[in-house]
Predicted model as a PDB file, atoms N, CA, C, CB and O in Angstrom, pLDDT in the B-factor column:
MODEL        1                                                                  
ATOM      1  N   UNK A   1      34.908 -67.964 170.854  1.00 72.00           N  
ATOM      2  CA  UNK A   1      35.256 -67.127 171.963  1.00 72.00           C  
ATOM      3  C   UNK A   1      34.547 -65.784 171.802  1.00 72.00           C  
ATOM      4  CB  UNK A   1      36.783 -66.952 172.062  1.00 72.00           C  
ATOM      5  O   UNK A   1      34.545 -65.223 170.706  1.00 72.00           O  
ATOM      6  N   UNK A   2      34.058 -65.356 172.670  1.00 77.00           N  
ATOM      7  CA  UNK A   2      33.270 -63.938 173.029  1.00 77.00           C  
ATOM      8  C   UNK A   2      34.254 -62.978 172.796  1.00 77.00           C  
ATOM      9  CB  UNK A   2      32.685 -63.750 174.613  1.00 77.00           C  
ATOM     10  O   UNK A   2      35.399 -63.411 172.926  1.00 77.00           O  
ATOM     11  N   UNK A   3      34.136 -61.669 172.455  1.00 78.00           N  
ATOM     12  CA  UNK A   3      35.357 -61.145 172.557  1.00 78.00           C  
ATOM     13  C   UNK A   3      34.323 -59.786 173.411  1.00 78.00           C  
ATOM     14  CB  UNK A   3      36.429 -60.913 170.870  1.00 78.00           C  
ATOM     15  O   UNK A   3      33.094 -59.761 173.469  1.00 78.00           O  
ATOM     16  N   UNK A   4      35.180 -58.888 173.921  1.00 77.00           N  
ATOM     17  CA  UNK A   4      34.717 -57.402 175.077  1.00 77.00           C  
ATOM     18  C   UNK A   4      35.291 -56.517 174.269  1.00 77.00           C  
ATOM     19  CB  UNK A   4      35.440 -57.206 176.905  1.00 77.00           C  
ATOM     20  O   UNK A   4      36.479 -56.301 174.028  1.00 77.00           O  
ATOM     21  N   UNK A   5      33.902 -55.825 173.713  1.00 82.00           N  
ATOM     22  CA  UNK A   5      34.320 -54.315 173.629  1.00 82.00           C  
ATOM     23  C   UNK A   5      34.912 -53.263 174.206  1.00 82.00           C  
ATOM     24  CB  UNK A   5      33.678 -53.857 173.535  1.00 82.00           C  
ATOM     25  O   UNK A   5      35.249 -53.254 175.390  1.00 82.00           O  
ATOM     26  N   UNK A   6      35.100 -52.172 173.285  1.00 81.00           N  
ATOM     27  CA  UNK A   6      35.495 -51.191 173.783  1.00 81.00           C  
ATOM     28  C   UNK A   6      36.864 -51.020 173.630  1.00 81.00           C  
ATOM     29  CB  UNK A   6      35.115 -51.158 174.891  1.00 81.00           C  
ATOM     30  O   UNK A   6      37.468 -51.549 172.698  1.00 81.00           O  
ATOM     31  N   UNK A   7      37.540 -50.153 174.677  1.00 79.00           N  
ATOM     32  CA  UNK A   7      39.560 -49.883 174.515  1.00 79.00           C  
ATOM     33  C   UNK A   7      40.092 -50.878 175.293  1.00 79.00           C  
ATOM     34  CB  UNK A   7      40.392 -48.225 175.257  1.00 79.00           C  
ATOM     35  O   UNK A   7      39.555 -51.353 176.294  1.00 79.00           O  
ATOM     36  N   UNK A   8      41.371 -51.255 174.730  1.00 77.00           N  
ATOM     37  CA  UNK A   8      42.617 -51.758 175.804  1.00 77.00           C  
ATOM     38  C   UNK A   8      43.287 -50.801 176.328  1.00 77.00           C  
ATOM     39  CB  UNK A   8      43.713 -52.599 175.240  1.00 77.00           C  
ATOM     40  O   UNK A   8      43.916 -49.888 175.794  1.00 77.00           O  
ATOM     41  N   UNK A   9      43.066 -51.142 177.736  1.00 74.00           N  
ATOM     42  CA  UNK A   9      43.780 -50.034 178.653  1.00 74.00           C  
ATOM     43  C   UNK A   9      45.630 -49.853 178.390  1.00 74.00           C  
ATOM     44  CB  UNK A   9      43.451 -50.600 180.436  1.00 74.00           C  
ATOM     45  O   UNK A   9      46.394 -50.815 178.315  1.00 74.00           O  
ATOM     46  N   UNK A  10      46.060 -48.342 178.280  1.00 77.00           N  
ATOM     47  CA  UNK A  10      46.826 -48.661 178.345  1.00 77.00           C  
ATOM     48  C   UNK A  10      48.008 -49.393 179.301  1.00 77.00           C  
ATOM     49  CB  UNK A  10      46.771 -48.066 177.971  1.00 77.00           C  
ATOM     50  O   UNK A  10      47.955 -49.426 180.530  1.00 77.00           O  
ATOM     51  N   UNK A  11      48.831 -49.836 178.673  1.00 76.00           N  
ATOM     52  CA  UNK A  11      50.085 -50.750 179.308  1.00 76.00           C  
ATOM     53  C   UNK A  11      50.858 -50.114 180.302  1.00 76.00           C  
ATOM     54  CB  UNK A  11      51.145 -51.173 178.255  1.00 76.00           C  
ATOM     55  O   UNK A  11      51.268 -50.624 181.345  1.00 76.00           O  
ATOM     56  N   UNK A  12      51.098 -48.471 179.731  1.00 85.00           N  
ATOM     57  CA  UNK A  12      52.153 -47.904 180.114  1.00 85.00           C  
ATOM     58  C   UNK A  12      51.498 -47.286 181.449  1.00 85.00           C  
ATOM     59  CB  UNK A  12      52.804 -46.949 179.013  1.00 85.00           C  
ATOM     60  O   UNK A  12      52.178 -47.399 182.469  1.00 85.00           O  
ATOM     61  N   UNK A  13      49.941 -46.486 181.577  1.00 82.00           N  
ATOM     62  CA  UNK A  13      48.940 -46.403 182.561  1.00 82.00           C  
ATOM     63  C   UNK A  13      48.348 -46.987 182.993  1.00 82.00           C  
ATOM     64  CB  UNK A  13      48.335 -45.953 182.517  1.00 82.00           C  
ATOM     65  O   UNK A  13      47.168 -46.654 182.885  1.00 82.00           O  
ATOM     66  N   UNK A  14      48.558 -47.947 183.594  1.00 77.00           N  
ATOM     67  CA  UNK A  14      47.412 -49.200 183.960  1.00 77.00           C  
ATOM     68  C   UNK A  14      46.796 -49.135 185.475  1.00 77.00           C  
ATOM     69  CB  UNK A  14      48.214 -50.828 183.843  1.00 77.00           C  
ATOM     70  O   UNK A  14      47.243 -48.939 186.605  1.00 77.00           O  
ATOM     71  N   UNK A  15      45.586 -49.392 184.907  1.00 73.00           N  
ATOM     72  CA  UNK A  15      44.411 -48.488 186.661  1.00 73.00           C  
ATOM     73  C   UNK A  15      44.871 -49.438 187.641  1.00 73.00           C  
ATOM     74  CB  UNK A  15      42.009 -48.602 186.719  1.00 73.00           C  
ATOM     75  O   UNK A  15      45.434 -50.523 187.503  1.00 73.00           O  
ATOM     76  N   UNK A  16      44.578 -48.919 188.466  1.00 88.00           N  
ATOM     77  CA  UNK A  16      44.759 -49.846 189.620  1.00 88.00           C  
ATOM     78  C   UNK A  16      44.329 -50.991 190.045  1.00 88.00           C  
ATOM     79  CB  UNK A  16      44.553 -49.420 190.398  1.00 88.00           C  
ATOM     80  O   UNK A  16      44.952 -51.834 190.691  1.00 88.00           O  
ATOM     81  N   UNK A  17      42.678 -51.026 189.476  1.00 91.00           N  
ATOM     82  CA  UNK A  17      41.967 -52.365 189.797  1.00 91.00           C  
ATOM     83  C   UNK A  17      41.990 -53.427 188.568  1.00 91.00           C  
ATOM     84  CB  UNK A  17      40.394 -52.047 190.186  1.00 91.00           C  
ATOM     85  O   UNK A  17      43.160 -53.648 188.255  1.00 91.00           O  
ATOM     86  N   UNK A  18      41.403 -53.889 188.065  1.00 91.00           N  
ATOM     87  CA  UNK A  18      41.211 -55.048 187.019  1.00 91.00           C  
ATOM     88  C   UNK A  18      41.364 -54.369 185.508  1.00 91.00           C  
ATOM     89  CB  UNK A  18      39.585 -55.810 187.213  1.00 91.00           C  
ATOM     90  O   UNK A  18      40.564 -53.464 185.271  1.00 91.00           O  
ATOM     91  N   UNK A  19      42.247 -54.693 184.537  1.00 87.00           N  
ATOM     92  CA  UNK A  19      42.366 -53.511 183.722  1.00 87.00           C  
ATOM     93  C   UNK A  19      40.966 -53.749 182.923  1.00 87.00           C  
ATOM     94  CB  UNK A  19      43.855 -53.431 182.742  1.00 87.00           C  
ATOM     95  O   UNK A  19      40.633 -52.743 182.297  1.00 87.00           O  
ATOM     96  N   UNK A  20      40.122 -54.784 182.807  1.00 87.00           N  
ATOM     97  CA  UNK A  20      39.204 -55.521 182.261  1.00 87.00           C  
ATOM     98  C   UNK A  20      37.993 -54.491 182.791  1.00 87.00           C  
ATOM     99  CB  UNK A  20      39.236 -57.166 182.735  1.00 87.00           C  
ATOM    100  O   UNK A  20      37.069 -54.153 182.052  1.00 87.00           O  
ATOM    101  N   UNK A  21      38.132 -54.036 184.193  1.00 89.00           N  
ATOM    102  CA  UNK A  21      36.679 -53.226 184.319  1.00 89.00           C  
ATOM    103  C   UNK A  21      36.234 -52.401 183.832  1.00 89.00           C  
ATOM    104  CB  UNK A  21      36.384 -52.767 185.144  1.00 89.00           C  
ATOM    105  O   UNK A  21      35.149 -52.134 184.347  1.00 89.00           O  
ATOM    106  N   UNK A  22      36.624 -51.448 182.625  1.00 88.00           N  
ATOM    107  CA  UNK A  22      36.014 -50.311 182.383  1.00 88.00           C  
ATOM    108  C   UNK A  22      35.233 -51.115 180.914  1.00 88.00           C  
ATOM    109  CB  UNK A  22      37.177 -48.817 182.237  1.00 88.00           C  
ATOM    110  O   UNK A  22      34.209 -50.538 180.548  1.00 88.00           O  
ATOM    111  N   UNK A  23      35.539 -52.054 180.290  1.00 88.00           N  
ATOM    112  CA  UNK A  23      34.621 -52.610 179.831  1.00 88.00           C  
ATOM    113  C   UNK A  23      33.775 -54.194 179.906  1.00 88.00           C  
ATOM    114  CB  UNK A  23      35.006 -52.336 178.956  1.00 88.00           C  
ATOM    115  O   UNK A  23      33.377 -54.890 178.972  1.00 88.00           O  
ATOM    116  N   UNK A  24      33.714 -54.363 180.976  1.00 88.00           N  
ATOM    117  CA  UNK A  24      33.185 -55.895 181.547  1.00 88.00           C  
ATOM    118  C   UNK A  24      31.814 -56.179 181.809  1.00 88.00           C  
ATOM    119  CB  UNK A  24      33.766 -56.238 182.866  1.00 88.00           C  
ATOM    120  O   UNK A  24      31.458 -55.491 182.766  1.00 88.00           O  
ATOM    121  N   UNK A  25      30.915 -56.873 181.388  1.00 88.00           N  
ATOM    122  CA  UNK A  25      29.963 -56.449 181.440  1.00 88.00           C  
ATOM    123  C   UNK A  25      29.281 -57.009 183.745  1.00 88.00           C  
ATOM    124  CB  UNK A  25      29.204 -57.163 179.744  1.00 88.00           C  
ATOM    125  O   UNK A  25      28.280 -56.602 184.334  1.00 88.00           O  
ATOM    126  N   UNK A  26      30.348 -57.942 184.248  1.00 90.00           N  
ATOM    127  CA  UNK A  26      30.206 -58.195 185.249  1.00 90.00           C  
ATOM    128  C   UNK A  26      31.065 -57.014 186.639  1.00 90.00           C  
ATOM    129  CB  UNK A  26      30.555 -59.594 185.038  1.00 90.00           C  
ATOM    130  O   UNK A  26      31.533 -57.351 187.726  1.00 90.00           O  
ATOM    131  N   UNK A  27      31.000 -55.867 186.114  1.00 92.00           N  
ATOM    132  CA  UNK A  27      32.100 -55.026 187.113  1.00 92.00           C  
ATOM    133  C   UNK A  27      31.118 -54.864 188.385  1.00 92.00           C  
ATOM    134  CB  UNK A  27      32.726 -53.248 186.408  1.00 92.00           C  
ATOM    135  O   UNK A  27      29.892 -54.829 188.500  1.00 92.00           O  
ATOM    136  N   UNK A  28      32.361 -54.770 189.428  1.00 94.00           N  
ATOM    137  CA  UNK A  28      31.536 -54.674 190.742  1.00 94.00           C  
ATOM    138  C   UNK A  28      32.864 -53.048 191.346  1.00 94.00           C  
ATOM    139  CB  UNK A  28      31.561 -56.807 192.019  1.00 94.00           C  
ATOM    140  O   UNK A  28      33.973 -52.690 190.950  1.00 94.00           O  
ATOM    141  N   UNK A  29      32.035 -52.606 192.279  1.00 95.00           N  
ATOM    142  CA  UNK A  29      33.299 -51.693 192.693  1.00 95.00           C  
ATOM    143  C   UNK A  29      34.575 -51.948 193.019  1.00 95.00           C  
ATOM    144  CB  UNK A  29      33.093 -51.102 193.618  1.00 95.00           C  
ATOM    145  O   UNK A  29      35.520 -51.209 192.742  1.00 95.00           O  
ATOM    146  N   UNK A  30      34.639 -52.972 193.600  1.00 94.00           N  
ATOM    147  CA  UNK A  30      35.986 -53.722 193.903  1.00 94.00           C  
ATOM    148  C   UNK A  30      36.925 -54.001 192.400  1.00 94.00           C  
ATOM    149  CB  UNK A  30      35.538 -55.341 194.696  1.00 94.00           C  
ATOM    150  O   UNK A  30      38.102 -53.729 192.164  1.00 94.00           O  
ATOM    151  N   UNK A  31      36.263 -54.410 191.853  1.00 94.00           N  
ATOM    152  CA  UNK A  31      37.045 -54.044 190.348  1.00 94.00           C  
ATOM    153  C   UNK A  31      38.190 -52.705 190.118  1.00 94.00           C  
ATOM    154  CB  UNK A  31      35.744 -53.660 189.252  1.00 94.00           C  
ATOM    155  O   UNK A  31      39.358 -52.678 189.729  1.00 94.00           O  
ATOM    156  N   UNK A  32      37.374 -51.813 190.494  1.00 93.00           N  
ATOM    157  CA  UNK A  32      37.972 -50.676 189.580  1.00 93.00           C  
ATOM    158  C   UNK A  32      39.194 -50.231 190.762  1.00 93.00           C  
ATOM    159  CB  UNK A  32      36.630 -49.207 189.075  1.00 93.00           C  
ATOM    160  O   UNK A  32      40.049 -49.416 190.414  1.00 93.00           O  
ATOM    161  N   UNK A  33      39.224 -50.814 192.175  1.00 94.00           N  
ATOM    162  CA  UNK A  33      40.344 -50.440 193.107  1.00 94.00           C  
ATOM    163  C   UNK A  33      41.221 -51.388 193.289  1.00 94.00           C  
ATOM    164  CB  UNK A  33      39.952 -50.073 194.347  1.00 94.00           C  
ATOM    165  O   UNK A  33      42.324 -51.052 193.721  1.00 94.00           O  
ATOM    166  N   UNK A  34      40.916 -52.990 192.968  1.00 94.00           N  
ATOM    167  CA  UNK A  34      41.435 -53.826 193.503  1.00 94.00           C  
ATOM    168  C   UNK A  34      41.829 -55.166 192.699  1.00 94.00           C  
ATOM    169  CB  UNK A  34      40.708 -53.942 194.455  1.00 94.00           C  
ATOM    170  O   UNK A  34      41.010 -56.086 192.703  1.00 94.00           O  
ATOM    171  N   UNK A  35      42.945 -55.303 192.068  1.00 92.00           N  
ATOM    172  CA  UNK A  35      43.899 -56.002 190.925  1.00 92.00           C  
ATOM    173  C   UNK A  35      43.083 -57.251 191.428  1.00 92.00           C  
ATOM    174  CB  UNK A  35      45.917 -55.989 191.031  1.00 92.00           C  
ATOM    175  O   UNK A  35      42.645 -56.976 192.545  1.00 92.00           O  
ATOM    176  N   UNK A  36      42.766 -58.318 191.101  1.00 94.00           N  
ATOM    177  CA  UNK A  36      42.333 -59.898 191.520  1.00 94.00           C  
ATOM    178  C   UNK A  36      43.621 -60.650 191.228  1.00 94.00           C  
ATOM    179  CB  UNK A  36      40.938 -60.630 190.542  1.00 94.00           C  
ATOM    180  O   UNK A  36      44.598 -60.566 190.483  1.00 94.00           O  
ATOM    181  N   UNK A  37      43.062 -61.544 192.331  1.00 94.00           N  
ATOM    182  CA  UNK A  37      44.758 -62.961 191.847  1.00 94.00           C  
ATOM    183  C   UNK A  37      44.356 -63.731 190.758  1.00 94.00           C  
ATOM    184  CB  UNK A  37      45.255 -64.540 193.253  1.00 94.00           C  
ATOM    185  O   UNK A  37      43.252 -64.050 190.317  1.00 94.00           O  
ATOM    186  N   UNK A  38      45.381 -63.932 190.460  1.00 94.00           N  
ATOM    187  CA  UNK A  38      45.336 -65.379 189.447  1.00 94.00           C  
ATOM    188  C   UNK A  38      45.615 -66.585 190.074  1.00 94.00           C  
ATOM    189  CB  UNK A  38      46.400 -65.401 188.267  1.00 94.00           C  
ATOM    190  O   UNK A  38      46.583 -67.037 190.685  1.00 94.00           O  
ATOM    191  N   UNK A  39      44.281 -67.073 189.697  1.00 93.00           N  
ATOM    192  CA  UNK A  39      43.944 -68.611 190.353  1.00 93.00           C  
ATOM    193  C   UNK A  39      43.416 -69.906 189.757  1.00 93.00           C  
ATOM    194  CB  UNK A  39      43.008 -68.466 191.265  1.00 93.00           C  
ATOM    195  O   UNK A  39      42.869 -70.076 188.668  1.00 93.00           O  
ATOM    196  N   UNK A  40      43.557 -70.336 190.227  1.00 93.00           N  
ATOM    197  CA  UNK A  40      43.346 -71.837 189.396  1.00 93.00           C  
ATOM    198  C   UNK A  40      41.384 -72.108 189.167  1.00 93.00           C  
ATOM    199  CB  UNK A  40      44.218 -73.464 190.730  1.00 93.00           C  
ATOM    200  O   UNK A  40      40.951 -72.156 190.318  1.00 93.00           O  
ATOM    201  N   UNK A  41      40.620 -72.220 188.524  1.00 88.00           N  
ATOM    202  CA  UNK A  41      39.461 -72.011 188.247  1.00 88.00           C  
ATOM    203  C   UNK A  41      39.240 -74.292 187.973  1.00 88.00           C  
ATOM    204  CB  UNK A  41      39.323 -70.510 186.670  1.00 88.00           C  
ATOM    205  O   UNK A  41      38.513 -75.187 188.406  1.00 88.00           O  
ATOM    206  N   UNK A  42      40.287 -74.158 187.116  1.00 91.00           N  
ATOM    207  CA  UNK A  42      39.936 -75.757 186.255  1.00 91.00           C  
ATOM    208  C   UNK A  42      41.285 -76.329 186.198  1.00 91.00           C  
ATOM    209  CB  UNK A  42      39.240 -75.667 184.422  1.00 91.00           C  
ATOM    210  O   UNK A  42      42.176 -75.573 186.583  1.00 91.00           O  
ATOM    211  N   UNK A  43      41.684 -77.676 185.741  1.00 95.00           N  
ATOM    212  CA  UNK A  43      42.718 -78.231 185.230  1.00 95.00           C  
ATOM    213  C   UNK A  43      43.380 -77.060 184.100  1.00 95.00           C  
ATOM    214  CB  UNK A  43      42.233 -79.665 184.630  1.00 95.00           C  
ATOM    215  O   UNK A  43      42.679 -76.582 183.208  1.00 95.00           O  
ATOM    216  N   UNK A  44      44.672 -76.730 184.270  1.00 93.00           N  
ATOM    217  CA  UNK A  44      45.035 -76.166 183.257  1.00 93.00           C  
ATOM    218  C   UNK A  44      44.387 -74.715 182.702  1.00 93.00           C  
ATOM    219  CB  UNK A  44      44.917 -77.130 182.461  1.00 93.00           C  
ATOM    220  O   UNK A  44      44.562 -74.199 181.598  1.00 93.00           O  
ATOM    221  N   UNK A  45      43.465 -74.157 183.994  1.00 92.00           N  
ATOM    222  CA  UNK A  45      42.744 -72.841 183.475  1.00 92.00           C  
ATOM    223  C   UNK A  45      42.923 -72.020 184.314  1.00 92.00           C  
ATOM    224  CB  UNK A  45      41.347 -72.836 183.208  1.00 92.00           C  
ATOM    225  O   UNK A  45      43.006 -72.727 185.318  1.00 92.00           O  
ATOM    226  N   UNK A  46      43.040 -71.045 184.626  1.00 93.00           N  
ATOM    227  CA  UNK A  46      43.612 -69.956 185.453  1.00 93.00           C  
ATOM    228  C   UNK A  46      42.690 -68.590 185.151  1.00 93.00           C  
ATOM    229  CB  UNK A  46      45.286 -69.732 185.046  1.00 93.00           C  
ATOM    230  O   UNK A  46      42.460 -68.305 183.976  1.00 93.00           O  
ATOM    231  N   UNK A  47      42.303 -67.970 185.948  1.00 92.00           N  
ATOM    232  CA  UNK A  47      41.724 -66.742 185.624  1.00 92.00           C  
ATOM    233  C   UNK A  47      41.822 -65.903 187.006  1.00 92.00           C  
ATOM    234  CB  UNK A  47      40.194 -66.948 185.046  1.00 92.00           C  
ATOM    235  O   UNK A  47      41.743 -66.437 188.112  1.00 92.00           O  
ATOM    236  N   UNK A  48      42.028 -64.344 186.767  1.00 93.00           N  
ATOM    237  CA  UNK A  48      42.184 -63.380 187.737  1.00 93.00           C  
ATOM    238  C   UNK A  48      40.374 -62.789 187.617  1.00 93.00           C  
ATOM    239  CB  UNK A  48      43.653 -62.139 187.283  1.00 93.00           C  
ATOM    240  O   UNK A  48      40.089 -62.022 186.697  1.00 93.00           O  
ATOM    241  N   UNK A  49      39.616 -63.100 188.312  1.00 93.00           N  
ATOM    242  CA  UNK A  49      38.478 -62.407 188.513  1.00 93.00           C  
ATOM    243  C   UNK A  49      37.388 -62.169 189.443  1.00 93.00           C  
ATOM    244  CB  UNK A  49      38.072 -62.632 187.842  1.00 93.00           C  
ATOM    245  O   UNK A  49      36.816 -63.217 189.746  1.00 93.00           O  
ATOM    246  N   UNK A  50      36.918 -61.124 189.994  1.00 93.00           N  
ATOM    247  CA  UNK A  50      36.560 -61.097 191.790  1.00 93.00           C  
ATOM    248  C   UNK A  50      34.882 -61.743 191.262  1.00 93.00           C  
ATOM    249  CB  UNK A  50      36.595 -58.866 192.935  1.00 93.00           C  
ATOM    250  O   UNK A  50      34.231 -62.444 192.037  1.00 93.00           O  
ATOM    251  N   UNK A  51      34.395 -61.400 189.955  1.00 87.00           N  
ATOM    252  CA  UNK A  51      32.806 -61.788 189.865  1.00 87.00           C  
ATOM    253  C   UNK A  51      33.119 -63.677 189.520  1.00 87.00           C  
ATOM    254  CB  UNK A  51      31.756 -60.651 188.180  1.00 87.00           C  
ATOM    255  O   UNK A  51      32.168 -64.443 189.365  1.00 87.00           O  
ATOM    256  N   UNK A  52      34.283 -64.052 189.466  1.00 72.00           N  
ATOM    257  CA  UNK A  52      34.533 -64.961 189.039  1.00 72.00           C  
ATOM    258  C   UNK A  52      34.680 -65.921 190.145  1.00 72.00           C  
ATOM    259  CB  UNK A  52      35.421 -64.761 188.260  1.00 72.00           C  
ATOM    260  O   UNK A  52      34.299 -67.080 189.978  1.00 72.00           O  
ATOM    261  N   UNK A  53      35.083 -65.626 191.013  1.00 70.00           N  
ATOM    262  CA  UNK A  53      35.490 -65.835 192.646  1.00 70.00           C  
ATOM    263  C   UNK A  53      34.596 -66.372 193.157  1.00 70.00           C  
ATOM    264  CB  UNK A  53      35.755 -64.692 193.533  1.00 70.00           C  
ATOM    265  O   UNK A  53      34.725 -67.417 193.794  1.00 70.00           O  
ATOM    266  N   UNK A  54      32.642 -65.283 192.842  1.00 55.00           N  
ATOM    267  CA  UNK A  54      32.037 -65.474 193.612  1.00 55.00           C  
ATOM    268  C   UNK A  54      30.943 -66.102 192.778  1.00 55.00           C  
ATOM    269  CB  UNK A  54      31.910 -64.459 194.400  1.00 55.00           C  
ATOM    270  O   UNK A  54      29.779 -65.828 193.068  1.00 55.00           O  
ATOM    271  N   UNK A  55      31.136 -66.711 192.028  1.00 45.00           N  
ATOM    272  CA  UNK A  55      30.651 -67.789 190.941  1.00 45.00           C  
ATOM    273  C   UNK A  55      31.109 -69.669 191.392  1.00 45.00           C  
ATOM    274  CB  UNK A  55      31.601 -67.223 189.260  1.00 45.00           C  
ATOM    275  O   UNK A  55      30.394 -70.668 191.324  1.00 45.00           O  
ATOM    276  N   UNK A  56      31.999 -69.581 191.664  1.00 42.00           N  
ATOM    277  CA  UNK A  56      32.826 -71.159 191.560  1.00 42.00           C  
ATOM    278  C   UNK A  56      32.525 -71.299 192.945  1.00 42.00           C  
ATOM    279  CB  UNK A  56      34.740 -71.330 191.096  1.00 42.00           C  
ATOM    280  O   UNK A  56      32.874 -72.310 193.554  1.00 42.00           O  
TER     281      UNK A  56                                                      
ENDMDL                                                                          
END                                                                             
């Protein structure tokens, strides 16, 4: 597994858009305003992600 640098946002402050964007290497602006759903990607796989969205 890959792992993403950088900080974990905090819990108690959490941004508004994807907490993943300030270090992702796929961020788009919509990221940083706008939370993504969690959705079904595969059998049994689930992921919240808008660059992810426009991949599948």
């Amino acid at each position: 597994m890959t792992t993403i640098g950088g900080e974990v946002p905090n819990l108690h402050e959490r941004p508004p858009g994807c907490p993943f964007a300030p270090r992702c290497s796929k961020v788009m602006d919509r990221c940083v305003s706008e939370r993504p759903p969690l959705e079904p990607r595969s059998p049994g796989h689930h992921a919240a992600c808008w660059a992810g969205r426009e991949t599948t």
